[in-house]
LUMMI-765902 format. One line per 8 residues: their letters; for each residue y, z, x of N, C-alpha, C. Coordinates in nm, 3 decimals. Atoms other than C-alpha are relative to their C-alpha. Example, Ala and Ser with C-alpha at 12.3 -4.5 7.8 and 13.67 -1.06 7.14 Angstrom:
AS> -0.119/0.000/0.089/-0.450/0.780/1.230/0.120/0.000/0.090 | -0.119/-0.006/-0.082/-0.106/0.714/1.367/0.109/0.073/-0.077
END
This chain:
XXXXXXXX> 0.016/0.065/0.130/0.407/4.454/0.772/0.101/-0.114/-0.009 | -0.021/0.166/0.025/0.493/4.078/0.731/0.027/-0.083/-0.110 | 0.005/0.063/0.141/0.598/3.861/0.429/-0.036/-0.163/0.119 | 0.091/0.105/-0.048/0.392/3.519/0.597/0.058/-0.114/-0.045 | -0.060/0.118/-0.004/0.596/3.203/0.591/-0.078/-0.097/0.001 | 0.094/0.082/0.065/0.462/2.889/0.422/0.075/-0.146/0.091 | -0.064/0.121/-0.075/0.578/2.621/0.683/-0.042/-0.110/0.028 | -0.189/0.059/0.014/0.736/2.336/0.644/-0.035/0.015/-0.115
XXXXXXXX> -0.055/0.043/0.131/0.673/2.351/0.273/0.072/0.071/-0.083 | -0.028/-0.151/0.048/0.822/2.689/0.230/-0.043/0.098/-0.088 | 0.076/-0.046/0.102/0.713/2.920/-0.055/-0.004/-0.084/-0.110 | 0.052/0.060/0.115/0.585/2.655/-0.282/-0.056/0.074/-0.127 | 0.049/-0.054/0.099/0.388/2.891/-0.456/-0.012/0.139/0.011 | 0.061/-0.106/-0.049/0.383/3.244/-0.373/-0.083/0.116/-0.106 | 0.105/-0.082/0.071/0.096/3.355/-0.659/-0.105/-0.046/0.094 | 0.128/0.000/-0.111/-0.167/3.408/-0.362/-0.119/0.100/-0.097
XXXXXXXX> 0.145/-0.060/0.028/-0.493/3.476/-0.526/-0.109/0.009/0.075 | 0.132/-0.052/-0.072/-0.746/3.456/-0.316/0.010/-0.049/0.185 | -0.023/0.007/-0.145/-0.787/3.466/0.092/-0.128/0.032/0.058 | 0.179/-0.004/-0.118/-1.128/3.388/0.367/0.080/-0.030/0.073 | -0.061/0.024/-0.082/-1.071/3.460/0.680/-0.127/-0.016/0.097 | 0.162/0.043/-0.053/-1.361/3.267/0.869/0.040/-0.114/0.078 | 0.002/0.096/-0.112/-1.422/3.040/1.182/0.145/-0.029/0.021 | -0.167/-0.009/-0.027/-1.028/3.109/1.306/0.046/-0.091/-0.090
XXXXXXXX> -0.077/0.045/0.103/-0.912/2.977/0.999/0.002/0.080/-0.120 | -0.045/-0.070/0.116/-0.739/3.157/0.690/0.037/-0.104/-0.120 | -0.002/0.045/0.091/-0.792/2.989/0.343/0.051/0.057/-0.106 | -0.104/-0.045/0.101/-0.513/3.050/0.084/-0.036/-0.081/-0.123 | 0.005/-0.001/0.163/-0.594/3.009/-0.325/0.078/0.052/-0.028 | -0.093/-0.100/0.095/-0.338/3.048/-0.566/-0.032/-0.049/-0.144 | -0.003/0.016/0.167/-0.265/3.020/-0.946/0.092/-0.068/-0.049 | -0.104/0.077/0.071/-0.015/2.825/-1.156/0.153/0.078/0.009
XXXXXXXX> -0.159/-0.089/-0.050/0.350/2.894/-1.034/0.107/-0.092/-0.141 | -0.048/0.076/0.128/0.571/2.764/-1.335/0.126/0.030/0.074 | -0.171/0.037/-0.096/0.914/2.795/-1.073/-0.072/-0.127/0.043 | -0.012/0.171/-0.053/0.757/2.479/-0.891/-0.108/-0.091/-0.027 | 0.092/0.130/0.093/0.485/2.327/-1.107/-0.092/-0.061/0.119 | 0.123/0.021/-0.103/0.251/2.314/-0.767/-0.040/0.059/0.010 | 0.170/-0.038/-0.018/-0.100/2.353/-0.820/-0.118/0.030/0.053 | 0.110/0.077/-0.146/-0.261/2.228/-0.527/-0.137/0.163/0.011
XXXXXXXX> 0.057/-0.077/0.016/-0.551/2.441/-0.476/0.013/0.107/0.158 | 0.000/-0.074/-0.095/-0.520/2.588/-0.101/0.069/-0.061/0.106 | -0.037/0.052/-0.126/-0.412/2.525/0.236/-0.066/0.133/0.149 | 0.096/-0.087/-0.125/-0.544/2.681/0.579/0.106/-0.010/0.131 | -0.071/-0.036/-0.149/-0.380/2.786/0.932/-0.139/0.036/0.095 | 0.114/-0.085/-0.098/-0.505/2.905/1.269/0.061/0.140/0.004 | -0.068/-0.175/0.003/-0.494/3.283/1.320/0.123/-0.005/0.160 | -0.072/-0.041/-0.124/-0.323/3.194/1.686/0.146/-0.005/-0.035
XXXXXXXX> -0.097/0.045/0.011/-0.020/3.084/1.493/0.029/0.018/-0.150 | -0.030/-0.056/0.137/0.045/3.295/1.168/0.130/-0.037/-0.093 | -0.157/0.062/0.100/0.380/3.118/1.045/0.021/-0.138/-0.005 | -0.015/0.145/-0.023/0.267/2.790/1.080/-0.156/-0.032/-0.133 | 0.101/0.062/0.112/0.059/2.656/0.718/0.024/-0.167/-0.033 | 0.007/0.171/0.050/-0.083/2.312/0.616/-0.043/-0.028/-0.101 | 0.080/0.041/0.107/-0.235/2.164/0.341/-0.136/-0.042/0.060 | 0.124/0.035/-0.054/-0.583/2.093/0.368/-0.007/-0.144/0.017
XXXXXXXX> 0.004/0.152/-0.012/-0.536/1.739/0.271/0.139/-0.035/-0.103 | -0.077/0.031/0.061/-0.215/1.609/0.184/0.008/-0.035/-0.166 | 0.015/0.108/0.169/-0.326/1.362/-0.120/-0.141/0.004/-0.012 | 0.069/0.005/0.115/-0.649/1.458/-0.182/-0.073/0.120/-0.038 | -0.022/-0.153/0.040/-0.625/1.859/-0.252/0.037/0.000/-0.151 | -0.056/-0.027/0.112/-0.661/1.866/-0.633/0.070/0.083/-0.084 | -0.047/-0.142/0.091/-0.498/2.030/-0.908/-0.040/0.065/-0.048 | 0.056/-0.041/0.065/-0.589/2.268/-1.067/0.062/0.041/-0.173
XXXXXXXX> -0.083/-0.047/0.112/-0.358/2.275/-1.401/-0.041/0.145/-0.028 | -0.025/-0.123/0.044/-0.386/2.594/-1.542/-0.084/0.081/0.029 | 0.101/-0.079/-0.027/-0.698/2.738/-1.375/0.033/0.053/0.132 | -0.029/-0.064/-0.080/-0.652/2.971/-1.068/-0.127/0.044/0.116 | 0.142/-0.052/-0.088/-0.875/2.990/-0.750/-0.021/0.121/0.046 | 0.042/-0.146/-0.060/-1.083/3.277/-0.711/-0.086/0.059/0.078 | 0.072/-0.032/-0.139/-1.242/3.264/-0.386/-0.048/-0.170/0.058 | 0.019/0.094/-0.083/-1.362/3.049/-0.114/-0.124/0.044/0.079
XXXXXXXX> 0.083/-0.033/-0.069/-1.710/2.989/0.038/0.016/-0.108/0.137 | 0.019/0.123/-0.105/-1.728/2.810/0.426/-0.116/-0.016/0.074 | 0.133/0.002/-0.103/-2.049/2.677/0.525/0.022/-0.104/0.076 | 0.048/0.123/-0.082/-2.035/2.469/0.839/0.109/-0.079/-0.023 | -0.068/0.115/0.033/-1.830/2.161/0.745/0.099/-0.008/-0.178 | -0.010/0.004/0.109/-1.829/2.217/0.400/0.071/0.141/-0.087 | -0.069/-0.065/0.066/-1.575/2.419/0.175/-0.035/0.037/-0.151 | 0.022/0.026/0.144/-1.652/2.526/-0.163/0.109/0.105/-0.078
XXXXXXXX> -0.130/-0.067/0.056/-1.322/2.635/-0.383/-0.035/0.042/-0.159 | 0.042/-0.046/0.160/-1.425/2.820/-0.726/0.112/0.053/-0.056 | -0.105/-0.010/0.061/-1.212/2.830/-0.946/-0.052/0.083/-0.146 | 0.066/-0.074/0.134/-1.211/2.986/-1.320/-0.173/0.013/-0.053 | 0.075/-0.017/0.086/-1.497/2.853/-1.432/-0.091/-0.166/0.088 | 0.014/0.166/-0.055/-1.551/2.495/-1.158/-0.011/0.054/0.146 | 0.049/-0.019/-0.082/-1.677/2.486/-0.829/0.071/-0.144/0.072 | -0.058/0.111/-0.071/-1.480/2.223/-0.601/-0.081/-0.012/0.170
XXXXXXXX> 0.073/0.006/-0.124/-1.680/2.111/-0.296/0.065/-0.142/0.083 | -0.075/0.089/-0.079/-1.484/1.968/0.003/-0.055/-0.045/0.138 | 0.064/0.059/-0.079/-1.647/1.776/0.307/0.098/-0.037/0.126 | -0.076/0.027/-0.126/-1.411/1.780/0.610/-0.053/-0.077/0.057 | 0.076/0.130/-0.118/-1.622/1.545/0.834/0.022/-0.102/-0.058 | 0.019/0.126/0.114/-1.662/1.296/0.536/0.170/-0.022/-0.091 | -0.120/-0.003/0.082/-1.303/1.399/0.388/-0.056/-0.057/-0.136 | 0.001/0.009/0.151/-1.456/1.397/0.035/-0.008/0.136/-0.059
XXXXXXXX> -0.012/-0.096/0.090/-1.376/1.605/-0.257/-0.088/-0.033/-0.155 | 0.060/0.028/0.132/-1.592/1.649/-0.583/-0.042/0.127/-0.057 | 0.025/-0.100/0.105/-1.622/1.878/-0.882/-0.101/0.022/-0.057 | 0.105/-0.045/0.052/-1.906/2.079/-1.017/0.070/0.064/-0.159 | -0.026/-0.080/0.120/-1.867/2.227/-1.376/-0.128/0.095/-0.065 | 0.079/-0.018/0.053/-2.122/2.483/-1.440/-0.056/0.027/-0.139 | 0.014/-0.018/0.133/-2.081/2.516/-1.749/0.114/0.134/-0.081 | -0.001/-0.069/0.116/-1.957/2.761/-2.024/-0.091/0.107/-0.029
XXXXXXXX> 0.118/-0.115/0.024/-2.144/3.069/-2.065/-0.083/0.004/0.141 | 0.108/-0.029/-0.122/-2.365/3.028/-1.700/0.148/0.071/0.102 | -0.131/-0.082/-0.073/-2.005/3.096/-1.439/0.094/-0.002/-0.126 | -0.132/-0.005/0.055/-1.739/3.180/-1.637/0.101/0.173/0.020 | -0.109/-0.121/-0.011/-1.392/3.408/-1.605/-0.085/0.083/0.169 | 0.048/-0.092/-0.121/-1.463/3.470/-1.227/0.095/0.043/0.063 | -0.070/-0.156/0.017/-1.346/3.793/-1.115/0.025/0.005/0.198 | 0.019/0.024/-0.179/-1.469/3.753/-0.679/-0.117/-0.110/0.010
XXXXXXXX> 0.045/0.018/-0.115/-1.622/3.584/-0.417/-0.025/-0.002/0.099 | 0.037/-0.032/-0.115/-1.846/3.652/-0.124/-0.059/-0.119/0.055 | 0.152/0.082/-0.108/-2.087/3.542/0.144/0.031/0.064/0.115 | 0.087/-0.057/-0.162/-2.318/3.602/0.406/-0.068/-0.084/0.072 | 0.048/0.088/-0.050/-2.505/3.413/0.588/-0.061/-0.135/-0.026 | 0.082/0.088/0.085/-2.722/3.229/0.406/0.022/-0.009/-0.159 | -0.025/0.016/0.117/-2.570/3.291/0.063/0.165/0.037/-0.023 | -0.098/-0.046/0.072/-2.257/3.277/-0.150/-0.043/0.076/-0.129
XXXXXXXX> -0.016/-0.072/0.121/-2.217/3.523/-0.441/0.122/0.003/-0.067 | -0.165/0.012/0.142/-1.973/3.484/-0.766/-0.037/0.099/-0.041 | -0.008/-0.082/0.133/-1.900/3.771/-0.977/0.064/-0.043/-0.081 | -0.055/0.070/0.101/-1.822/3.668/-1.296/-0.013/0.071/-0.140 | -0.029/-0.121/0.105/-1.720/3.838/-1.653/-0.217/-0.056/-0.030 | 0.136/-0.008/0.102/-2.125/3.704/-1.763/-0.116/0.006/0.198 | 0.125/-0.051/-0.065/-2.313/3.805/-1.459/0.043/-0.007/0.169 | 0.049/0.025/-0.129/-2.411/3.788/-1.067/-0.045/-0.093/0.024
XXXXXXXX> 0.102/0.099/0.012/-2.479/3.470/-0.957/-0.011/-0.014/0.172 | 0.002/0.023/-0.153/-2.614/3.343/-0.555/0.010/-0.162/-0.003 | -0.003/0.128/-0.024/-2.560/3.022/-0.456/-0.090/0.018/0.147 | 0.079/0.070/-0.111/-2.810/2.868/-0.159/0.140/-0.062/0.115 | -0.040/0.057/-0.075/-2.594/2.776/0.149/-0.064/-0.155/0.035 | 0.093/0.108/-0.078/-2.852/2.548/0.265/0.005/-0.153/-0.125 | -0.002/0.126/0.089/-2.945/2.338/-0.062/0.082/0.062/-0.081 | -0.121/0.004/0.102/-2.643/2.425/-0.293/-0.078/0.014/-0.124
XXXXXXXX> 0.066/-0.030/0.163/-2.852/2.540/-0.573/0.081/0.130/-0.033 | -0.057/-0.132/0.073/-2.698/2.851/-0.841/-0.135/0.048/-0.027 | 0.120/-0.057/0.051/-2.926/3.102/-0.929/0.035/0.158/-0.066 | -0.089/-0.138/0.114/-2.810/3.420/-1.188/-0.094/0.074/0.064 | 0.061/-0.118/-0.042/-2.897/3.743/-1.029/-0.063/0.108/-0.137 | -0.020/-0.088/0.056/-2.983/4.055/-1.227/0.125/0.072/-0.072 | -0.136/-0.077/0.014/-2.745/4.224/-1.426/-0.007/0.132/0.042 | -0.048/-0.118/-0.055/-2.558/4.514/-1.297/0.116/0.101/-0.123
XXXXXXXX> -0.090/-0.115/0.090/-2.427/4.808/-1.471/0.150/0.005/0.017 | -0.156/-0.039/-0.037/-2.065/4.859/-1.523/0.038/-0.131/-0.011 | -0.059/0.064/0.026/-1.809/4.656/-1.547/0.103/-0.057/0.121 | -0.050/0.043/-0.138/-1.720/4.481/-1.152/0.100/-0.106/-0.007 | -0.108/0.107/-0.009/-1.407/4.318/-1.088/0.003/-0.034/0.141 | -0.006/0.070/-0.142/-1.442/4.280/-0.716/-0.104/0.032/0.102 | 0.131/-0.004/-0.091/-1.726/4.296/-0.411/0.054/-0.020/0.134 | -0.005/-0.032/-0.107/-1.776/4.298/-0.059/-0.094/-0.021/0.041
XXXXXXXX> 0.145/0.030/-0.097/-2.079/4.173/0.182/0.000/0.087/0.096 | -0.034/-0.020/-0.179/-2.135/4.342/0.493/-0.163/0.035/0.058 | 0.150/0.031/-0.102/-2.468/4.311/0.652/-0.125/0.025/-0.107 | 0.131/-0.031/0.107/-2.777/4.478/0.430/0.083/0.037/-0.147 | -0.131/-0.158/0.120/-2.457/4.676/0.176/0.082/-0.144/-0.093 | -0.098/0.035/0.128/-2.293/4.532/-0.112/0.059/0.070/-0.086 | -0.041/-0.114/0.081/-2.019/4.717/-0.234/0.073/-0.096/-0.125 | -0.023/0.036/0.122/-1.921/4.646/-0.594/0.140/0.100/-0.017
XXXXXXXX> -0.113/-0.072/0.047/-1.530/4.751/-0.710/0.030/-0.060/-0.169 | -0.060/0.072/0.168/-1.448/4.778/-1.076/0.062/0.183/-0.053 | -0.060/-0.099/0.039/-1.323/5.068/-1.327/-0.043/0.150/0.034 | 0.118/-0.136/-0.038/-1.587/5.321/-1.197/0.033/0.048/0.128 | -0.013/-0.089/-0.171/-1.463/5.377/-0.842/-0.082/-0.157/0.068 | 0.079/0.042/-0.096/-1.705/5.205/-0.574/-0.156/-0.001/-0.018 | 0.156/0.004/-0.022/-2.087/5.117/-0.587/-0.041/-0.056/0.090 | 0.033/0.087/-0.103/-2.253/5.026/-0.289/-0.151/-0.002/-0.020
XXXXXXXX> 0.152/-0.001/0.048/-2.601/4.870/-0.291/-0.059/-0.104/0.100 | 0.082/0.099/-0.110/-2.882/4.747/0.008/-0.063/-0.127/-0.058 | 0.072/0.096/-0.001/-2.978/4.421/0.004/-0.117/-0.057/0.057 | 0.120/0.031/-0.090/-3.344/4.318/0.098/0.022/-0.152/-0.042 | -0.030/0.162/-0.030/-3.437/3.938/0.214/-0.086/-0.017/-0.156 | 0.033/0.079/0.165/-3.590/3.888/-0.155/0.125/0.053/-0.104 | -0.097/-0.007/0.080/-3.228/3.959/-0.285/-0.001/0.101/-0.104 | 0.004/-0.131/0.122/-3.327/4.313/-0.461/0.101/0.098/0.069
XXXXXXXX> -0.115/-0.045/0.025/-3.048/4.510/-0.515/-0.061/0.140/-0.029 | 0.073/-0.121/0.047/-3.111/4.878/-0.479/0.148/0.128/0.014 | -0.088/-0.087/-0.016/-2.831/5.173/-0.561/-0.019/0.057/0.137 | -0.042/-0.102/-0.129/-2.726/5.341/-0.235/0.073/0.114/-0.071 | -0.091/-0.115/0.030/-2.439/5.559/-0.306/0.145/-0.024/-0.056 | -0.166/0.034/0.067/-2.084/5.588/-0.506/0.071/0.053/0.031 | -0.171/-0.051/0.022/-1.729/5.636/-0.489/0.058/0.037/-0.105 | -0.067/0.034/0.157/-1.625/5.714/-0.818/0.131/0.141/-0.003
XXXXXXXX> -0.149/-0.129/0.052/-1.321/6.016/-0.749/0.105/-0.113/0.064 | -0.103/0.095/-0.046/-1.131/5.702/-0.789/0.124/-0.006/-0.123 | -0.090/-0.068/0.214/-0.812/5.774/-1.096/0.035/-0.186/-0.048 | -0.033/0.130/0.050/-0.784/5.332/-1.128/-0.073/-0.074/0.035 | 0.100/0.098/-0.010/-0.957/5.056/-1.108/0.066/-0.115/0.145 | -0.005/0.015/-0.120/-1.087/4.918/-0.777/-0.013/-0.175/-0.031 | -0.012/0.099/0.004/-0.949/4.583/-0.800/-0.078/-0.138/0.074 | -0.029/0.057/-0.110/-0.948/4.430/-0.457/-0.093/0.048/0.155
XXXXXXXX> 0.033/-0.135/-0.132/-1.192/4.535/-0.152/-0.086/-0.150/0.076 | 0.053/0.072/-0.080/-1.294/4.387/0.165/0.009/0.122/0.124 | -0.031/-0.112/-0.153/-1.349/4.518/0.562/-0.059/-0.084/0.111 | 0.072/0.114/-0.180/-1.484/4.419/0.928/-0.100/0.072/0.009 | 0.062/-0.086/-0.055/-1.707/4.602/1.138/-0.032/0.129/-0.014 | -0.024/-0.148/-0.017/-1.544/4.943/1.119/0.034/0.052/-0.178 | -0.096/-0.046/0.081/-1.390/4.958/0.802/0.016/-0.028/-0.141 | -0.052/0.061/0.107/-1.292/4.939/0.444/0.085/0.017/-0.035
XXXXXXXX> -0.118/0.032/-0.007/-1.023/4.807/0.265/0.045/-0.019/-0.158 | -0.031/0.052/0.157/-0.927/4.817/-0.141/0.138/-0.003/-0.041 | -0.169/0.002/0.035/-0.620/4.770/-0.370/-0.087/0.077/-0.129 | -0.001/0.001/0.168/-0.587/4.937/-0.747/0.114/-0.026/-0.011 | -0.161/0.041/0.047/-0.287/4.904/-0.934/0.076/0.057/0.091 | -0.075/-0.094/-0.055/-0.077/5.113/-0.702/0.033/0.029/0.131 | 0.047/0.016/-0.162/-0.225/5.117/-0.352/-0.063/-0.078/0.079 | 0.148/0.090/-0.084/-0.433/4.982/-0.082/-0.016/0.116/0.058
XXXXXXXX> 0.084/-0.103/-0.050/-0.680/5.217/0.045/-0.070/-0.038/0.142 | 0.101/0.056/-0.123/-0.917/5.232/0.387/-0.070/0.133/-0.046 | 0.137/-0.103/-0.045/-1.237/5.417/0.476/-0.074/-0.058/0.066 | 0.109/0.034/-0.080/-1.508/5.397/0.708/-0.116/-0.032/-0.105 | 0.075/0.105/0.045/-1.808/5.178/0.603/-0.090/0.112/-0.102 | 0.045/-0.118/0.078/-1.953/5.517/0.399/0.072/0.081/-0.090 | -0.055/-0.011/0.090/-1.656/5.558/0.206/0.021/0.185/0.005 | -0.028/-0.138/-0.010/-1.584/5.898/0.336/0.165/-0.004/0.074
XXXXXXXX> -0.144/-0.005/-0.122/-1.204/6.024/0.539/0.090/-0.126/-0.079 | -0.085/0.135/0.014/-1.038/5.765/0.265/0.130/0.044/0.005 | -0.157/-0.042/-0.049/-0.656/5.736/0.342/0.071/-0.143/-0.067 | -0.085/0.074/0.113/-0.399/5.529/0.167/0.126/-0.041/0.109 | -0.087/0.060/-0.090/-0.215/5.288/0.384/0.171/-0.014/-0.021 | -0.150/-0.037/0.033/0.185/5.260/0.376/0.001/-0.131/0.044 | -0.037/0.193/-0.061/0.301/4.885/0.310/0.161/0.022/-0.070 | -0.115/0.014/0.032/0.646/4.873/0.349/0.027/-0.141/-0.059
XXXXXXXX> -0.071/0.144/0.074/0.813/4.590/0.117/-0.120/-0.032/-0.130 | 0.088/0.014/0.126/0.485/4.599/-0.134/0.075/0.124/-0.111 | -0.045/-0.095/0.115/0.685/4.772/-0.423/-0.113/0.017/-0.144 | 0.040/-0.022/0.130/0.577/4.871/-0.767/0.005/-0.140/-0.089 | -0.049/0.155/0.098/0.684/4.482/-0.924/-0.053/-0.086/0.095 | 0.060/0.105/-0.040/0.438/4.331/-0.663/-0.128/0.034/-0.018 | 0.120/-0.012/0.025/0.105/4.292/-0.791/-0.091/-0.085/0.116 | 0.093/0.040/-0.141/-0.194/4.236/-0.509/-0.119/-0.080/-0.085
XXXXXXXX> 0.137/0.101/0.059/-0.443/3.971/-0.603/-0.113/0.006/0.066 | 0.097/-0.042/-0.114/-0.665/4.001/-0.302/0.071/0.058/0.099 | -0.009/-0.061/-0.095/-0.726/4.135/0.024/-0.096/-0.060/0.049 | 0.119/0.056/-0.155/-0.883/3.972/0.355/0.030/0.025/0.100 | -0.081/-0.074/-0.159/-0.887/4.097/0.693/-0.153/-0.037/0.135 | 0.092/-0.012/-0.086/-1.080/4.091/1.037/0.070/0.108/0.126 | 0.017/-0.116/-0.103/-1.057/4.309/1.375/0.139/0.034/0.001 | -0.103/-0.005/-0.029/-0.683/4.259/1.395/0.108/0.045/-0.131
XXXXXXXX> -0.103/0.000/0.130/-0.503/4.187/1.030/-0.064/0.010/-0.097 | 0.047/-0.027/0.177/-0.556/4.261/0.677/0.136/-0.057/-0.067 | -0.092/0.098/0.086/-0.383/4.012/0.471/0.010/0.022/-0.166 | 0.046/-0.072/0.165/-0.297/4.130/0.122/0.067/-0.138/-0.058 | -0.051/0.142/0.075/-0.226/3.822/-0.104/0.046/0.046/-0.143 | -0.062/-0.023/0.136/0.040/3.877/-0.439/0.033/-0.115/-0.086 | -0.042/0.038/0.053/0.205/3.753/-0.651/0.149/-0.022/0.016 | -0.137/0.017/-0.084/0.548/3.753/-0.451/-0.062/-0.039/0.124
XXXXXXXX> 0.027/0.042/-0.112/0.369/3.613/-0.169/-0.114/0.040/0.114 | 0.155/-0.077/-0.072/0.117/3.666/0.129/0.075/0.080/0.116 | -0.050/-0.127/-0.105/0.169/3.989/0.362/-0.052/-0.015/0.115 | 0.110/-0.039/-0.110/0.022/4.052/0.690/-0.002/0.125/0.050 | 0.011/-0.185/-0.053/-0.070/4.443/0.789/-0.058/0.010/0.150 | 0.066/0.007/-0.183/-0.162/4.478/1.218/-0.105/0.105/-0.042 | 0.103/-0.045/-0.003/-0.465/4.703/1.209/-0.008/0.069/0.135 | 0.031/-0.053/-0.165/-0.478/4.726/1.584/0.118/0.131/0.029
XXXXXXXX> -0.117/-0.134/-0.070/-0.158/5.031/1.581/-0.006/0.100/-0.099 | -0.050/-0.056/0.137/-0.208/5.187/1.242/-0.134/0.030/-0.112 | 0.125/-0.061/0.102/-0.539/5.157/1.067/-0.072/0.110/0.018 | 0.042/-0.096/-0.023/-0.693/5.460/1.234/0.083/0.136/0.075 | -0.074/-0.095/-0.042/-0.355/5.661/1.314/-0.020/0.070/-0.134 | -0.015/-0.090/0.126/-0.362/5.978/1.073/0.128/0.027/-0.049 | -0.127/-0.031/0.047/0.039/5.990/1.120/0.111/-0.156/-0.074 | -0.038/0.121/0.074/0.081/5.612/0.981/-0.044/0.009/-0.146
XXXXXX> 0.067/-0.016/0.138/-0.156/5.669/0.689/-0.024/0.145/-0.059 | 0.001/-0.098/0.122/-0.179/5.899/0.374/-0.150/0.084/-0.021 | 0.109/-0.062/0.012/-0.488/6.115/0.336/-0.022/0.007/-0.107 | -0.028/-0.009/0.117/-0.592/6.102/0.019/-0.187/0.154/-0.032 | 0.031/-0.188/0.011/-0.775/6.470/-0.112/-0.119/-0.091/-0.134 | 0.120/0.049/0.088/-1.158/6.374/-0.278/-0.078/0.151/-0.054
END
């Protein structure tokens, strides 16, 4: 366990809200730091070289005054940075940046962001929405029961985390959403959840959790230096690391010595 060095600009900001870890690059969102009054919306590394961060674009990485990014989609060339309630779309090839506003009442107060192949998904306090990879169209899903503060893609499965525990639910190619199965002998609310291949990965107030992709054998990881006075904003990970992102800064957890030892991790009794 790692506190992740922000180099050369040092900890400019260390309220890390949100983290994609896609095409060997790790995309860092944060929120309004009022110690150094920088906004900027992200910056990115390679995974070969974990203590070495850049800005995406020096001077033309906007601000975000008082709104806080809460996820990141990467299709191809193109970046798209959502923020509260605004959709920032960035063009690496072209180096252009330009703002969407969907409005007021359609995204607003967003909670996560995913994607899969062919689609991004916002959760947001007024609904489910998909975005089109291809042509960049929004399109409001169905509403969903309960009250979801965070999600998870992983192939046909969409798991949903909020005050209820865990919902996971198959996705068919006409985007219908069908209950699978729940988690709910959960005592807080499932903030924070992501995984790879093998695995899953949540925060509530208190912990970070794992389980296999069926949410059975869950066990309660041990992060030395995450105390009680550091709150976890997200969580992103792939085969190797699981990166927990706070509010004192961004962590890094190895995976490869520890995620499937039973004498590193906590068993937790369902």
């Amino acid at each position: 366990m790692m506190l992740v060095e922000h180099i050369p600009y040092g900890l400019l900001n260390n309220n890390v809200t949100r983290i994609l870890v896609k095409d060997g690059q790790v995309f860092i969102g944060h929120g309004p730091d009022m110690k150094s009054h920088d906004d900027r919306n992200g910056w990115t590394e390679s995974e070969t070289d974990l203590q070495t961060f850049r800005w995406i674009d020096d001077y033309m990485v906007p601000t975000l005054s008082n709104q806080s990014v809460r996820g990141f989609i990467k299709n191809n060339d193109t970046l798209l940075t959502i923020t509260d309630n605004s959709i920032i779309f960035y063009d690496t090839s072209r180096e252009d940046i330009y703002t969407i506003t969907p409005g007021v009442g359609l995204i607003n107060s967003v909670t996560e962001v995913m994607q899969d192949e062919k689609y991004g998904w916002i959760l947001a306090a007024t609904g489910l929405f998909m975005i089109d990879l291809q042509d960049l169209y929004i399109k409001p899903l169905p509403d969903l029961s309960g009250n979801s503060l965070s999600g998870f893609r992983n192939y046909d499965r969409l798991y949903l985390g909020g005050y209820y525990g865990i919902r996971v639910f198959s996705v068919s190619d006409s985007l219908l959403l069908t209950p699978v199965y729940e988690y709910t002998r959960h005592n807080y609310a499932v903030r924070n959840i992501t995984g790879n291949d093998k695995r899953l990965f949540w925060s509530d107030e208190h912990a970070v959790l794992s389980s296999d992709l069926r949410i059975s054998n869950v066990k309660r990881i041990h992060l030395p230096g995450v105390n009680t006075n550091v709150r976890i904003n997200d969580l992103a990970c792939n085969d190797t690391w699981l990166w927990i992102g706070t509010n004192q800064g961004l962590f890094s957890y190895c995976l490869l010595y520890t995620s499937d030892a039973a004498d590193e991790e906590d068993s937790v009794d369902l």
